[in-house]
N, C-alpha and C positions, 0 to 999 in steps of 0.2 A: 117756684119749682126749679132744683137744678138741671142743667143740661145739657155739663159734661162731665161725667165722671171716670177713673181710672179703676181699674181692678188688678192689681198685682199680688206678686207672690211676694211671704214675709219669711221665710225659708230657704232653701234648698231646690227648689222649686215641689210641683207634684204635690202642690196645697187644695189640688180640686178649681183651678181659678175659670177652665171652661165652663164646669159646671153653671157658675155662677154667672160666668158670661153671657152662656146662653140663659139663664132663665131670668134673669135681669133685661135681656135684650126683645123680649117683646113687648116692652115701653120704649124702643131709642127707634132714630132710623139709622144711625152708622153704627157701624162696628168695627174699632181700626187693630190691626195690628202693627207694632212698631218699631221692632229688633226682635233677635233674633232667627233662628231658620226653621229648618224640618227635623233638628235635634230637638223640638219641642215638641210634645204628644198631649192633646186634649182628650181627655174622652168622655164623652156626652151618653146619657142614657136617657133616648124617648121614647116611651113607652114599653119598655124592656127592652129596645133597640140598641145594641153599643155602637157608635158611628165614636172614629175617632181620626182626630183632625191636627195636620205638622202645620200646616201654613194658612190654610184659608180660617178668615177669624169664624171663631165660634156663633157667634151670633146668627150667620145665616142659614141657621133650621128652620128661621123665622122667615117667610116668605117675605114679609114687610120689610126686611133689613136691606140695607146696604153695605157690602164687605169693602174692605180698604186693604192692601198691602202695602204700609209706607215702604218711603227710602232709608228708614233705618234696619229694615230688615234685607237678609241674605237669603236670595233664593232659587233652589235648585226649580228647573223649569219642568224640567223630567217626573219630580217628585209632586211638581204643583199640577200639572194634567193631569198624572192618574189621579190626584185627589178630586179633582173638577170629576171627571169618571168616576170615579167610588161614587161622588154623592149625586151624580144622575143616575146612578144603577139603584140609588135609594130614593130615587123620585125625590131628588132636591134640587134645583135647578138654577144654578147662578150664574150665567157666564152673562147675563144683562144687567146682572147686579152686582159684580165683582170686579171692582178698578188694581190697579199692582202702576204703584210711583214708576216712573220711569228714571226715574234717579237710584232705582234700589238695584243693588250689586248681585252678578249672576255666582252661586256657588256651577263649579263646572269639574270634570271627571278627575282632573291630575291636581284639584284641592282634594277630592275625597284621597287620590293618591298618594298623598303627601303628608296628609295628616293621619294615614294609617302608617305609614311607613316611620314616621318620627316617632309614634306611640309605642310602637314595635322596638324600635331601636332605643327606645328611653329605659323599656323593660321595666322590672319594682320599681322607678321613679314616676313612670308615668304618670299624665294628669289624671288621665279614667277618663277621654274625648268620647261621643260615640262613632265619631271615626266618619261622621258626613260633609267635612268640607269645612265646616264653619268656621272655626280658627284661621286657617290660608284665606280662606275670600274675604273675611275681616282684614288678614292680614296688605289683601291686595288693596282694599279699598282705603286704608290707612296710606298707603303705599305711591298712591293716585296714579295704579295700574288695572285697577278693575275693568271687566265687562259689564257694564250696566244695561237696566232694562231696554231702554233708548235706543242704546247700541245698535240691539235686532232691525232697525226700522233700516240700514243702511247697510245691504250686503257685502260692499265694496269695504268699508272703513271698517266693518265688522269683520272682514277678512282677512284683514292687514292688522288691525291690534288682537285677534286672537293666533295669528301664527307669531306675531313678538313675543305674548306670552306664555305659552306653550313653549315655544324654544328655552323660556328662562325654567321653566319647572321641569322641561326633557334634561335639562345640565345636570339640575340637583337630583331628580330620581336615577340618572342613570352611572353619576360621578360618585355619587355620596350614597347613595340608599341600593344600588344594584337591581333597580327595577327598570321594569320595559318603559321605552318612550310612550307618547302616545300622536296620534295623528291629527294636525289640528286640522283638516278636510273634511275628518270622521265627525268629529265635532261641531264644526261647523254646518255639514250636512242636518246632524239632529237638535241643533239649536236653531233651524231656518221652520224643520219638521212643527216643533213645538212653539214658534211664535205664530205659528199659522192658525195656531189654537186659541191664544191669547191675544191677538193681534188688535182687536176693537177694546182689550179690556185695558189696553196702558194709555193712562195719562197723568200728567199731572197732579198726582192728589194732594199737595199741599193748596195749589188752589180749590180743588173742592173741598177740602175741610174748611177752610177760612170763610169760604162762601155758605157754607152749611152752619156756621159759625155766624155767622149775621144774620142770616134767614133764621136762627132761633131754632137749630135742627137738634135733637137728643143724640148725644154722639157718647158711645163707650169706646174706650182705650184699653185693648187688650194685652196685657203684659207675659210674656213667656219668661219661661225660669224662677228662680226666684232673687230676693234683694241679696240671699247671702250668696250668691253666682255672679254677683254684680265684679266686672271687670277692676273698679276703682275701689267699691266700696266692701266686697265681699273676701272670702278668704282666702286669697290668691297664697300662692298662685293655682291652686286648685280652682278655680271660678271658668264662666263661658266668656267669649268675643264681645259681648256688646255689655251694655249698659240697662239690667233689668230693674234700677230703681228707677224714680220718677224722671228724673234728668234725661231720661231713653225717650220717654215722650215727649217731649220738645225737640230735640235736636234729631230723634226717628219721624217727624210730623210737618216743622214746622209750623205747629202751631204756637202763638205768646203761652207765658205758664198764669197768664191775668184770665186765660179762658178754662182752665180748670175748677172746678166748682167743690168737686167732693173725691177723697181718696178713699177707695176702702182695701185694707190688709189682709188677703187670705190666707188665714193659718190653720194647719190640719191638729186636732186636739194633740197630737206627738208629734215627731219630728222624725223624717226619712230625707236620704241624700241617694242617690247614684256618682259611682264612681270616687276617687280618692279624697285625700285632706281631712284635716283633722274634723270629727266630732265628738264633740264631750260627752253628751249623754246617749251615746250609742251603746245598745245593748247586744251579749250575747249569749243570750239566754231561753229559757222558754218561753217569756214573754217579746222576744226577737222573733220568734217561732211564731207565736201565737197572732200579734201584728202583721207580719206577711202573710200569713192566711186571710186574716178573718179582714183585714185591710185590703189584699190583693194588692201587695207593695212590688209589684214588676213593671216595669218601664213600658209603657206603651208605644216609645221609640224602638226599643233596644231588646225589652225583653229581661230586663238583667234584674235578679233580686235586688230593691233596697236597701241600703244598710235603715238599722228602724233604732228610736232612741225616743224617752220620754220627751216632753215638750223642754224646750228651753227658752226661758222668760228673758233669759239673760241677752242672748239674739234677738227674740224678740224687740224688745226694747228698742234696742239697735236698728232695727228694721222698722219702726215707729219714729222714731227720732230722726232718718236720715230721707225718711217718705213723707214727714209729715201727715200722718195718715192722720185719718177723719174717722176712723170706725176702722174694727175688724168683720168680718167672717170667718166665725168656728167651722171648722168640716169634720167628718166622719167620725163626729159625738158617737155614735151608734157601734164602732169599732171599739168601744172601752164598753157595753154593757154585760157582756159574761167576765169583765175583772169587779176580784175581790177590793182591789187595791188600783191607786191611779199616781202619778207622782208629776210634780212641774221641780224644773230645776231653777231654783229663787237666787245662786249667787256657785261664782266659781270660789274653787280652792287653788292654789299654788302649789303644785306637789313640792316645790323646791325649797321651798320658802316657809309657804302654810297660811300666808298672807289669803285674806278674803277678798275676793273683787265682787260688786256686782253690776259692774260694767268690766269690757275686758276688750284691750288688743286686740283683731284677730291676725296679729304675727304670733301671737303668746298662746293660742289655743293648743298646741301640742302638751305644757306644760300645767295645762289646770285639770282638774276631777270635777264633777256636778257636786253639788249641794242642793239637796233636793226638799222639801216639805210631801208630805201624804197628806194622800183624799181617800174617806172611804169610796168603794165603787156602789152602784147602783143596782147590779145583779136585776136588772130589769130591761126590759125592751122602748128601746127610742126609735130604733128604724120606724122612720116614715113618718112619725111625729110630727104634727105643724103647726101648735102653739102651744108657744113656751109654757103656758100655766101646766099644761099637760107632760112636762117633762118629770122624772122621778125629783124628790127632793135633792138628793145627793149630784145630779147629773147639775141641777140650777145652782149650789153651791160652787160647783167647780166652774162652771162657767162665770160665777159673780167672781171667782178667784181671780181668772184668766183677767178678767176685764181690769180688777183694778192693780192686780200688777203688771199690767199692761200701761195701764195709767189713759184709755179710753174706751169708749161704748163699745162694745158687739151689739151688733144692728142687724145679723144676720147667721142664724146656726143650718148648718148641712147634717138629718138623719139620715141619709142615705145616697145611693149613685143618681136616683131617676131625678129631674128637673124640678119635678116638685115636690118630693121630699128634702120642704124648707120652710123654717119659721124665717119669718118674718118681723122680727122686733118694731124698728124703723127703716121705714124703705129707702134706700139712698138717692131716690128723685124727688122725694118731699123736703 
């Protein structure tokens, strides 16, 4: 049996990876997240319930789980209480079960400042940030100026390294950007307010996972974003702060990469992005229309339409190759049953050139068009479907497609929003 596996995004992010998090996670006892912030939006559907979750990992709707907030993630304190709140107001109750690294970096008010005000001033260059901090408090922790979880335990030295750097960010908003200072008293006051919340729940989690780790514990690794937002490997400079292919969870955990067992890649049957840079098979059309509807392509951070585009193999791949995945999971199969017609994009073009790739640069994605192959569609109903033999013929052809130009199994398709609307091929703890 395996006993620790990752779940990442093989996209853009917004592949459905909570989903999956959660309904895989009443087999584990951990569930970690490990970069990342509260720019990432889960959303969970139990029982026709929408609960949706920026920072605390997915898994604990399960009463059995244990949640983890590594040190690779950034995190606003502010945003992690009312979540704690939201999910006691829904009779979920973690705060005995949810640890947050003491090594993980505080996002705090004059990062959200600063990264609105830079996005403002960039104008049409803009990256498309959601404007919560995440870039500056990457940027401080790269820096080795951060406030980290820790921090809070020590009022005095907490006091003294948040008025330094408040003074450096009061320079640049009020010199360069012509915004108001901010107070770091004020700050300070409601970061004392909110560790009083979290105060029993920080510790060292790289020793409870290693520890969990030898006891033989079932441990999920929660990935936010997706691999093409990856810092390094994704399409920058368009991409988020940290590191969302697998490399994030080693260096967001400290855990060895010898205790990872199984990867599995969540890809949504098409492809959606928020915010700028280049994509190839972005559509603008009826069927861009028809996708954000019948999809519900809005950000559950931000709220902001998707941009929406057939699947792209070509990424994919990419996203296979650089995660070494083990398996995918298909999502929202059930989103292509009222199309006639379905398309994956099998290889770029070079507009300039005319040259075929089917791999490609992503410096050079401005400059290529999709090349697509056609699926008939299935003009039938998959919502809620939960084995595969019961899937239309047309819907299992395209999925055999997916897999072997992917050049690996799908082990797991998503009909629907709710947790168990989900076949089951091969389960990723066998």
């Amino acid at each position: 049996m395996k006993k620790n596996i990752v779940i990442l995004g093989t996209q853009w992010g917004d592949e459905g990876k909570g989903k999956i998090v959660d309904y895989l996670s009443r087999n584990s006892d951990y569930v970690v997240r490990y970069h990342g912030g509260h720019n990432a939006g889960h959303t969970l559907v139990v029982n026709q319930k929408k609960i949706v979750l920026h920072l605390v990992p997915s898994g604990v709707l399960h009463a059995n789980v244990i949640g983890i907030i590594s040190n690779g993630v950034v995190i606003s304190l502010s945003n992690l209480v009312e979540e704690i709140k939201m999910l006691e107001e829904n009779r979920f109750f973690v705060k005995k079960r949810l640890f947050i690294s003491n090594s993980a970096s505080l996002i705090l008010p004059f990062h959200i400042a600063i990264d609105i005000a830079r996005e403002k001033k960039l104008g049409s260059n803009s990256i498309g940030t959601t404007g919560r901090g995440i870039g500056p408090a990457y940027e401080d922790k790269i820096a080795r100026r951060s406030i980290r979880v820790g921090d809070l335990r020590n009022e005095k030295t907490l006091s003294i390294k948040l008025e330094k750097i408040v003074d450096y960010y009061n320079n640049q908003l009020v010199s360069i950007y012509q915004s108001q200072p901010f107070d770091y008293k004020i700050i300070l006051q409601d970061l004392l307010k909110s560790k009083n919340v979290i105060n029993d729940m920080i510790k060292d989690t790289t020793m409870i996972l290693n520890s969990a780790i030898k006891n033989k514990k079932i441990i999920i690794f929660e990935g936010a974003q997706g691999s093409l937002l990856d810092i390094d490997h994704g399409t920058y400079p368009y991409v988020t702060s940290s590191n969302s292919t697998i490399g994030g969870v080693i260096t967001g955990t400290g855990i060895g990469p010898k205790n990872l067992d199984y990867i599995l890649g969540v890809t949504k049957c098409y492809s959606t992005r928020v915010g700028n840079g280049p994509f190839p098979t972005e559509l603008h059309d009826d069927i861009d229309m028809y996708l954000s509807k019948k999809g519900n392509e809005f950000g559950s951070t931000t709220g902001r339409k998707r941009r929406t585009g057939w699947l792209d193999a070509v990424a994919l791949r990419h996203s296979v190759k650089i995660n070494s995945l083990s398996a995918l999971c298909i999502t929202k199969l059930d989103v292509f049953d009222n199309l006639k017609e379905v398309k994956i994009c099998i290889a770029y073009q070079d507009i300039k050139t005319s040259e075929i790739y089917t791999s490609a640069s992503f410096d050079e994605l401005e400059n290529m068009k999709p090349i697509y192959k056609k699926y008939p569609g299935w003009m039938k109903k998959t919502l809620g479907i939960k084995k595969i033999e019961n899937l239309p013929i047309a819907a299992k052809n395209y999925i055999k497609s997916i897999e072997k130009i992917a050049g690996i199994p799908i082990d797991i398709i998503s009909t629907g929003p709710d947790r168990n609307d989900t076949i089951i091929i091969k389960h990723p703890f066998l």
